[in-house]
Each structure stands twice: as structure tokens, then as C-alpha cells.
C-alpha positions in Angstrom: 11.3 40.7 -5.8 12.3 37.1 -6.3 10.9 34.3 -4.6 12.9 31.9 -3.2 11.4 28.4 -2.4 13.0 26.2 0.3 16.6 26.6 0.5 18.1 25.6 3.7 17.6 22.0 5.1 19.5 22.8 8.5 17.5 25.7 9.0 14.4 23.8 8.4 15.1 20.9 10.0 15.4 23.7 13.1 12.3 24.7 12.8 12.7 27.6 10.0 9.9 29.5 8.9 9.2 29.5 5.3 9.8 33.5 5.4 13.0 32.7 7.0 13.9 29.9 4.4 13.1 32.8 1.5 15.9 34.5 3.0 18.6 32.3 3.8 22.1 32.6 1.8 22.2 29.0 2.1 21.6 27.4 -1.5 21.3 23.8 -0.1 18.5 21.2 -1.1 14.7 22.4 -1.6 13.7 18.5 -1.0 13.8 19.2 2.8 11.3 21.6 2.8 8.6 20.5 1.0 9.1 16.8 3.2 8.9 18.7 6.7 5.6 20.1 6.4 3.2 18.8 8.9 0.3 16.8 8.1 -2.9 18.5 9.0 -5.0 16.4 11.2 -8.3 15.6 10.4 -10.6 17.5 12.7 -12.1 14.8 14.9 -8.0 13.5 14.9 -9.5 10.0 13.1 -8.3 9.6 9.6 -11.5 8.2 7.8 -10.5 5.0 6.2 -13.9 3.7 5.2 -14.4 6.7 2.7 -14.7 4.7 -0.6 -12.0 6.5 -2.9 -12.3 6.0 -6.3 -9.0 5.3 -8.2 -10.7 4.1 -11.7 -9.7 6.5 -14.4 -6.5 7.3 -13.1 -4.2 4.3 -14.7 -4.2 2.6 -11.8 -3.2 -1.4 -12.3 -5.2 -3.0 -9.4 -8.5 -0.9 -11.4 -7.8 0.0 -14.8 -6.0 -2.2 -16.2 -8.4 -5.2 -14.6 -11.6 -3.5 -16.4 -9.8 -2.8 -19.7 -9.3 -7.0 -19.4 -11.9 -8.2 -18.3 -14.9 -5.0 -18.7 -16.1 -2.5 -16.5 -19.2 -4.5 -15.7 -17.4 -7.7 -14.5 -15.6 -5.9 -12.3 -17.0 -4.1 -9.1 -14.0 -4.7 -6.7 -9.9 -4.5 -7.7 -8.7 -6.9 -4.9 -5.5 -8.2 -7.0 -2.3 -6.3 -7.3 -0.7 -4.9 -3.7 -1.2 -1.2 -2.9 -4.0 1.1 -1.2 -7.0 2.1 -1.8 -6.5 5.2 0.7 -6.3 8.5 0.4 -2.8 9.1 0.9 -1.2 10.4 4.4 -2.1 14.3 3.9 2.0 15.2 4.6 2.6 13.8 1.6 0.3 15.9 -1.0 1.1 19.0 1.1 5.1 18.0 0.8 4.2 17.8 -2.8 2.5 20.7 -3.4 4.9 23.0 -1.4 8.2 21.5 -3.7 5.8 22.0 -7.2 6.2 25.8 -5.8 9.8 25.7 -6.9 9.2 25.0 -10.5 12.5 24.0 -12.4 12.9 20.5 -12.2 16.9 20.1 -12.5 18.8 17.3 -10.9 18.9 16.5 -7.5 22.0 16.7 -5.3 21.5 15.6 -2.0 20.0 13.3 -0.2 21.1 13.2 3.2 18.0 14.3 4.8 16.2 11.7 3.3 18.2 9.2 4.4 18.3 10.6 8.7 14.4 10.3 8.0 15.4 6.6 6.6 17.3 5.9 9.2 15.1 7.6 12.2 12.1 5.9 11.3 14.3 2.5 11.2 15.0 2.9 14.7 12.1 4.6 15.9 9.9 1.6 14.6 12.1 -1.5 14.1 14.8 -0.6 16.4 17.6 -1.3 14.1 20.5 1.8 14.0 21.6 1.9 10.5 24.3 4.7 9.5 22.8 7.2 7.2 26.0 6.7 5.2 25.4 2.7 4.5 22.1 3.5 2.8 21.9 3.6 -0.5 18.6 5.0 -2.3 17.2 3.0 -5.5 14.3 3.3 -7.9 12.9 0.9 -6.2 13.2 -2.6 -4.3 13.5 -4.2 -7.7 16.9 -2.4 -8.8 18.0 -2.9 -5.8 17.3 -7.0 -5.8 19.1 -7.0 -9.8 22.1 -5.3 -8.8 22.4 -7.6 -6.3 21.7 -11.0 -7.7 24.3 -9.1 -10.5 26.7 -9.1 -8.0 26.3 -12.5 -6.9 24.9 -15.1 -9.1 26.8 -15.2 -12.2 24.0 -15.9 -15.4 23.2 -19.0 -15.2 23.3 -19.7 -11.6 20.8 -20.8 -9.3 19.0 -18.5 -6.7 17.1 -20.0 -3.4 13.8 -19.2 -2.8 11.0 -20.2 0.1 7.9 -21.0 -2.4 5.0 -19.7 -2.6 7.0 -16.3 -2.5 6.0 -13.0 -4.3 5.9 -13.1 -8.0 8.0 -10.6 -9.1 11.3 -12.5 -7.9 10.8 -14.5 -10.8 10.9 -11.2 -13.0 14.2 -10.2 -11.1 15.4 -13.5 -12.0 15.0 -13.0 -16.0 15.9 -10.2 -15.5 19.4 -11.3 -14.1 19.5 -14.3 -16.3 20.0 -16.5 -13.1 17.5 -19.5 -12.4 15.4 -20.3 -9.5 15.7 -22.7 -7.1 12.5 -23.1 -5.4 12.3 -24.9 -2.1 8.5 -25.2 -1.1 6.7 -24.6 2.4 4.2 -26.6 3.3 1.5 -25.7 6.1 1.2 -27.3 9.6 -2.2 -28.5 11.5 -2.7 -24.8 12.1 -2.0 -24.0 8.6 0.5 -21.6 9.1 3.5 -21.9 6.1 6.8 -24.0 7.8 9.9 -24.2 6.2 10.5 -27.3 5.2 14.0 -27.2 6.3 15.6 -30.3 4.6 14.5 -29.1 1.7 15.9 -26.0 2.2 19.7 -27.1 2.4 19.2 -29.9 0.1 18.9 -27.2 -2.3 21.4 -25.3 -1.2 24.1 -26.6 -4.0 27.4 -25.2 -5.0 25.9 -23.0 -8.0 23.6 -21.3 -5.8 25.0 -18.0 -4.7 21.9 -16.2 -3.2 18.9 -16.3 -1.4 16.1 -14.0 -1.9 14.3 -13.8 1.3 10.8 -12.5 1.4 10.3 -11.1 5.1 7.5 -10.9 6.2 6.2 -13.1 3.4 4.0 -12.3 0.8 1.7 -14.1 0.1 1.6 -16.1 2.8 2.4 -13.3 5.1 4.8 -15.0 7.6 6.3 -13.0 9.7 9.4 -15.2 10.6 10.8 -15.4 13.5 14.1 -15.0 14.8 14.9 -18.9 15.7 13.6 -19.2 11.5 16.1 -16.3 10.4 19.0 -17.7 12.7 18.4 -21.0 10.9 18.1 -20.3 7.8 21.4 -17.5 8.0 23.7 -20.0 9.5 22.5 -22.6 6.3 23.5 -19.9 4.4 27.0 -19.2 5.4 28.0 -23.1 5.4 27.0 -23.2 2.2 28.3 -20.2 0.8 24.7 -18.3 0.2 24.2 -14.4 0.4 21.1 -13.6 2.0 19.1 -10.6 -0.4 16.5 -10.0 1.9 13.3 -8.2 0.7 11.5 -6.5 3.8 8.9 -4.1 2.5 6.2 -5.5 3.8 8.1 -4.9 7.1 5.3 -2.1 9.1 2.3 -4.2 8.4 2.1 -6.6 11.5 -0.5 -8.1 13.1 -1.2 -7.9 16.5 0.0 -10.5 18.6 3.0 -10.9 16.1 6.4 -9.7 15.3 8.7 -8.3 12.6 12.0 -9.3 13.5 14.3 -7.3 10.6 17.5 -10.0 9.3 19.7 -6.9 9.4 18.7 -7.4 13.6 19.7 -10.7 14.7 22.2 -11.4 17.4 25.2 -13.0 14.8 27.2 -10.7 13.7 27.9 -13.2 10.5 25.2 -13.6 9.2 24.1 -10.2 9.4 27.5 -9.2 7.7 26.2 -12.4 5.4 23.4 -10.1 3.8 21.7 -7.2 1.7 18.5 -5.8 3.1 16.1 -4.0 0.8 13.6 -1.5 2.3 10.9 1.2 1.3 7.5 2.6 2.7 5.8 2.5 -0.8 3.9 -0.2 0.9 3.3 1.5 3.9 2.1 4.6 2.6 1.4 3.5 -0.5 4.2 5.2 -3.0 4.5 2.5 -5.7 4.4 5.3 -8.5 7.1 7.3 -6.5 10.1 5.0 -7.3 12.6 5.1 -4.0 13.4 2.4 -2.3 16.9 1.8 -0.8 19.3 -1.3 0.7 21.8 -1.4 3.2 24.3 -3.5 4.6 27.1 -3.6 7.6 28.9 -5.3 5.2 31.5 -3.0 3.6 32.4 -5.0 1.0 29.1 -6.8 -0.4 27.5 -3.4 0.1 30.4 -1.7 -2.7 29.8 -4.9 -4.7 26.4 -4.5 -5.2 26.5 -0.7 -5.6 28.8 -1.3 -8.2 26.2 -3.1 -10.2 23.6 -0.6 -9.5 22.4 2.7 -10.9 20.7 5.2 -8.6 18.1 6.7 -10.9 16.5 9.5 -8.2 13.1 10.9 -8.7 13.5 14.4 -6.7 9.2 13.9 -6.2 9.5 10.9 -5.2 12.0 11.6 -2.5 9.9 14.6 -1.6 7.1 11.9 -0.9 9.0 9.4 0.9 10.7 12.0 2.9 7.7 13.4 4.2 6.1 10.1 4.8 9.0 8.8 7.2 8.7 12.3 9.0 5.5 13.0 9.5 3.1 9.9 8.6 3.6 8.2 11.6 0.3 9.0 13.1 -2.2 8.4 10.1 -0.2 4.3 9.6 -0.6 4.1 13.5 -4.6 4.7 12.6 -4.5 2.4 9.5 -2.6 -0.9 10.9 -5.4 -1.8 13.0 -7.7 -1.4 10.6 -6.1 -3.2 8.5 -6.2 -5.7 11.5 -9.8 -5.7 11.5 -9.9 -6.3 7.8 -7.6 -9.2 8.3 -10.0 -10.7 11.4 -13.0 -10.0 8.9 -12.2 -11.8 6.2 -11.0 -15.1 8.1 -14.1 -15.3 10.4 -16.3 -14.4 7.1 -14.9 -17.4 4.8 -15.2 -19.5 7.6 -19.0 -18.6 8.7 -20.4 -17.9 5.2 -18.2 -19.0 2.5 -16.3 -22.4 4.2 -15.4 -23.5 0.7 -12.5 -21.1 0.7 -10.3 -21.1 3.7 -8.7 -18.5 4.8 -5.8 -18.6 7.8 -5.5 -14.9 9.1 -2.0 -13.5 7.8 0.4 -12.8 10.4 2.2 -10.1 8.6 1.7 -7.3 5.5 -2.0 -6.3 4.1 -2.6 -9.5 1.9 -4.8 -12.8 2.5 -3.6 -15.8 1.4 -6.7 -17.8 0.2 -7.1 -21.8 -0.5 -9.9 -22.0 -3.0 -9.0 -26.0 -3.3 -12.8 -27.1 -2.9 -14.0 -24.2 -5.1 -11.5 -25.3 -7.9 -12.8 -28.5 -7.4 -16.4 -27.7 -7.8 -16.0 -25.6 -11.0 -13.7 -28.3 -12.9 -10.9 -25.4 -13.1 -8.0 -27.7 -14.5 -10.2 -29.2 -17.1 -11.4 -26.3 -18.0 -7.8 -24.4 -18.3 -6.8 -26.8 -20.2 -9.3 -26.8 -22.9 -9.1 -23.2 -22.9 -5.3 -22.8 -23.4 -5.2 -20.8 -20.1 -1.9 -20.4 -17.8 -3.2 -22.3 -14.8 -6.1 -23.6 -13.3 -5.9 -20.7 -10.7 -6.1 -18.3 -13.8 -9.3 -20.0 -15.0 -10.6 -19.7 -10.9 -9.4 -15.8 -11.4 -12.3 -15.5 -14.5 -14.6 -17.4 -12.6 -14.6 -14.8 -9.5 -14.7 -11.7 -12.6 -17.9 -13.4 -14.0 -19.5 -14.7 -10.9 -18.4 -12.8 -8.4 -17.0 -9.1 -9.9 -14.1 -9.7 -7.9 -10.5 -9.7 -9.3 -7.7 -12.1 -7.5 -4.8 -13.1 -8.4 -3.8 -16.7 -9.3 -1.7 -18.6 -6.8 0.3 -20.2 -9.3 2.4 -17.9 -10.5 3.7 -17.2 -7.0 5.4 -20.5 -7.4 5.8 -24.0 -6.2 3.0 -24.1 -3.8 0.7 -21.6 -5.5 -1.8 -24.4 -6.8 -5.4 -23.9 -5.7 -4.5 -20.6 -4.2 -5.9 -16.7 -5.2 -4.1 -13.7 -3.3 -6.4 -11.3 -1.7 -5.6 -7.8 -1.4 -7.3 -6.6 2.4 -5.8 -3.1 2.2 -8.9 -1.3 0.9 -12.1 0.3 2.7 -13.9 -2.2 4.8 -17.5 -1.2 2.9 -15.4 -2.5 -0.4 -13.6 -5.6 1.6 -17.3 -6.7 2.8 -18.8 -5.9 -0.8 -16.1 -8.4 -2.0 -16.5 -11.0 0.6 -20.9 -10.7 -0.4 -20.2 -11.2 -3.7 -17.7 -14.2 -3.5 -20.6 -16.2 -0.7 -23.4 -15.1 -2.9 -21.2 -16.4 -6.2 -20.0 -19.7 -4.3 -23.7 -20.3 -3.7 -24.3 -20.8 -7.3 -21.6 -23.8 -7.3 
């Protein structure tokens, strides 16, 4: 007797039993099925987010790759490159395992169900409507943001950016051949990043066809507001400027703050004026499952840049997402105020214990923004670079931390214009590894 493994999305979508599925005449997509199995809950119905889940051995960038540079004894906590150290929403790894059933592993054909989960999780959460037909699914943000710039900035051309702003524009930018144009923030009396607005349009010249928009901000984690994005969108259309705007930070909000999504604001223009990229790989954690997606209610630009753009789909990693957007919504509504608390943490504990760094609580995604001016300072780290060929004072402050501290960070400077005397500080881990980090950086500063 054969056995057949998902088959009908509609069905399942209804409610379907799997025995019902096996029986269907429907030959549709298997990618629904595996993605509409429900999580199970945790007994107690509290996902346990201070388990300490190791990730070494596994290949993993933010562990693995820091110990194979700088040796498994200097390093005692990964606190560098931006994903979780969670066990993963259990929807997921059951969405998985159910799809790994069906074992042939030819192309995919459809994705509409994916994208209904895209967009019902865009209005359930961020209360934007977007037509599942607009949304176009990507690899990740990253060939998303090329075949935009593609479609934009000629090589050659300049591209606007609000500095310090996450490092891997810069890639997208050799990557497009296009140049940046970086406009730096600076901080007010309550050190929160400003724009620094004439700046901004100063900069804004005739061979600079696109923005890319970091929102909320990493690092700095901004979450700007909509007087900011009005601003800056209507700068944007007088000069000719298309806004690329890179939101995938968007579900990690602070209390007290708010997310206010470009694709949302009340001028029709500008929002017809922009690309927005999206994905949960943040949110849940997906990095390794390439999809992301962008959408616009531009016609137009949104065929312009999907000409430039090739959807390479990774049928797993659509499983993944799919089941995330469905059915994670409970375990994230557990982990954002935890990582709350992490964020409350680590600014009251550099301000009680280690006051040389100083930390102003992010208002937006899970990373901390830290100004380790005094401790640069102290150490002689642009000396010291210097005579030892590195890239930056802030890479010499990184080795410092390894040594002293077992802590990796990463340097500020190569987040740009701005970056100087800054380390970023990943908060979305554990608290018993977040306080074994913030120990070890007091106890090392003590030393200074």
C-alpha cells in the first residue's frame, strides 16, 4: 500500500487529518502540511529560555568559527554575530520532521501558502495588509537588497546610508559595485542615535539613487518613528532616492516602544517610493534556512527589481518559515520579554558594575550597542592596532575582551562612520550565559 505524505494544502489548511490527506486525489503542495502542525506546548505552558543550549560543534559562526580563531579556551561566551541561542520554536522541528517523511526532494512549485502565512502574520502583528500576490520570496534579505540596488544604482553610483548601520550593507554594496554614501548619526543628551538631518540631504546628490534603510536599526537599535520615516521619505522623493528598506529586525521591540513598518505610513508616495525586505530568520532564528521576501505597492519598481532577482527556493526552508509564521506566535510572545529583561540587565549592569563601558538600553531588535570609549582608552587600543597591523582599534578591543574577558564582540568600526570605540553585543542568548558575559567583562575591566 503506498504511502502518501501531505498532499492537499486546502484540505489541510481546513483542518484535514493526516489519514485524510493520505487519501486525497489532490496532488497539490506537501510544504503545507509539514508547516501546519501544531507546536506542542511545554507542559508547565513556559518555554524554558534559560536552558543553556550548546551550539559548539555544530558549525555555527557566532561559536565555532570564534574558537577555531581565537581557541577554545579564550572563548567561554559567543556574544558577536546576530542569531539565538534558543532551542528553536518546537513547530518548526516537528514541520520538519513531518516534510523529511516525504523523502524525494524535487523542485518546489508553489508557494502560496507560505506567502497567506507571510502576509497573516503581517497584519496580525504589524498591521500592514499586504496582497499575497506582491510578495516575492528570496534566499534571503541579502538577494533581495542586490537585486534591488541592481535595479537602481547603476555601478558606480552612490547609495545613502544612516551610519553606524549593519555591516553587511557594505557587502551588498561590493557586491552591486555601487559606493556608499554614509551620512553619520550622532547621539543626543540621552544618547539615543538622531539623524543628523542636514547631513542627510546634503548627501543626497544626483548620483545617488538609493537609500538603504535599516529599520529598526542595528546596531544601534532605533526604532524610528513615524515623524523620522515621513522625513526622511519625503527627502527622498525630492531628490530622486528609492527607499530599500531592510526590516528584519522588525518583531523585536522593546516595551514602551514602537515598530512603525515604512511600507505603513500615511503618504501614499513615499510608500509607492520604496522596496521593503522582510523575514522571521531573526525572529525565530532561521538564518541557515535561506527565505526571506520583499514587497512593494509599487507595480512598477516591484517588476524592476524582480527582474534583477533570482528566486533560488529552499523547499526546507519554506517548510520552517511557514510553520514559524503559523504557529510560533506563542513561544516569540514568551521570548520578547525576556529578551526585554536581558536588555534592562545589561544596561543597569555596565552602569552599576562595569561604568567604563556604557550602555543605552536599545529600543528595538536583540542587540546592545556598547561605547567602550574609556576602556579603549585605558588599554592604548589605537596604538596598539597600529603596531600590530590590525583593522581597527575596535578589532584590537575585540582580542582584548577574548583574552581578558572570554567574551567575543564585535568591533564597531566596521559598521561604519560612527562605529569608533564601539563593540556590538549580542543579548539574545540565555540570561545564565548573558550574566556569565557581563562577570567576566567587570572582573576583566578590573584588571585595567
Amino acid at each position: 500500500m503506498s504511502n502518501i505524505i501531505g498532499l492537499s494544502r486546502r484540505a489541510l489548511l481546513k483542518g484535514a487529518s493526516m489519514a485524510a490527506l493520505a487519501s486525497a486525489a489532490d496532488m497539490g503542495s506537501a510544504v503545507a502540511v509539514a508547516a501546519d502542525r501544531k507546536a506542542r506546548r511545554p507542559k508547565n505552558g513556559t518555554y524554558d529560555f534559560d536552558e543553556i543550549y550548546s551550539r559548539i560543534g555544530t558549525d555555527c559562526v557566532k561559536w565555532d568559527a570564534q574558537i577555531a580563531r581565537f581557541g577554545a579556551e579564550h572563548i567561554e561566551v559567543g556574544m558577536g554575530i546576530a542569531d539565538l541561542d534558543f532551542r528553536a520554536a518546537p513547530c518548526i522541528g516537528e514541520a520538519l520532521a513531518e516534510r523529511c517523511k516525504h523523502e524525494n526532494w524535487g523542485y518546489l512549485s508553489d508557494t502560496d501558502s507560505y506567502k497567506e502565512a507571510i502576509a497573516m502574520w503581517s497584519s496580525e502583528r504589524h498591521g500592514v495588509e499586504l496582497d499575497p500576490q506582491t510578495i516575492t520570496i528570496s534566499a534571503g534579505v541579502h538577494p533581495g537588497l542586490n537585486a534591488g540596488l541592481r535595479a537602481l544604482s547603476p555601478p558606480g553610483t552612490k547609495v545613502l546610508l544612516n551610519t553606524p548601520t549593519y555591516n553587511g550593507f557594505y557587502s551588498d554594496l561590493r557586491w552591486t559595485h555601487t559606493l556608499a554614501n554614509d551620512s553619520e548619526m550622532y547621539t543626543d543628551d540621552d544618547g539615543v542615535y538622531q539623524i543628523d538631518w542636514d547631513d542627510l540631504e546634503a548627501r543626497m546628490t544626483p548620483d545617488t539613487y538609493a537609500m538603504l534603510l535599516c529599520n529598526p536599526q542595528n546596531p544601534t537599535g532605533n526604532c524610528w518613528s513615524q515623524d523620522d520615516l515621513l522625513r526622511l521619505g519625503k527627502l527622498c522623493l525630492k531628490h530622486g532616492i528609492t527607499v530599500l528598506a531592510d526590516e528584519i529586525h522588525c518583531d523585536f521591540v522593546m516595551q514602551g516602544q514602537k515598530y512603525t513598518p515604512f511600507a505603513s505610513l500615511p503618504d501614499k508616495d513615499i510608500v509607492d517610493n520604496s522596496v521593503t525586505f522582510k523575514a522571521v530568520s531573526k525572529t525565530f532564528s532561521l538564518a541557515a534556512m535561506k527565505s526571506a521576501y520583499f514587497f512593494s505597492t509599487n507595480p512598477v519598481l516591484l517588476e524592476r527589481v524582480r527582474w534583477h532577482h533570482r528566486a533560488d527556493i529552499n523547499t526546507l526552508g519554506v517548510v520552517a518559515n511557514e510553520a514559524a509564521y503559523r504557529h510560533g506566535a506563542e513561544w516569540f510572545d514568551q521570548l520578547l520579554p525576556y529578551i526585554d529583561e536581558n536588555q534592562t540587565l545589561a544596561e543597569a549592569y555596565f552602569k552599576e558594575h562595569a561604568p567604563m563601558i556604557k550602555y543605552k538600553k536599545a529600543q528595538g531588535t536583540y542587540l546592545a550597542w556598547l561605547d567602550v570609549t574609556d576602556l579603549a582608552e585605558a588599554i592604548d587600543a589605537a596604538q596598539k592596532a597600529e603596531k600590530e597591523d590590525l583593522l581597527s582599534a575596535e578589532h584590537y578591543v575585540e582580542r582584548w575582551l577574548v583574552e581578558h574577558a572570554h567574551v567575543q564582540l564585535n568591533p564597531g568600526s566596521s559598521y561604519g562612520p560612527g562605529g569608533t570605540n564601539h563593540m556590538r553585543m549580542n543579548l539574545g542568548a540565555p540570561r545564565p550565559l548573558v550574566e556569565k558575559a557581563l562577570d567576566n567583562i567587570a572582573n576583566a575591566l578590573q584588571q585595567v
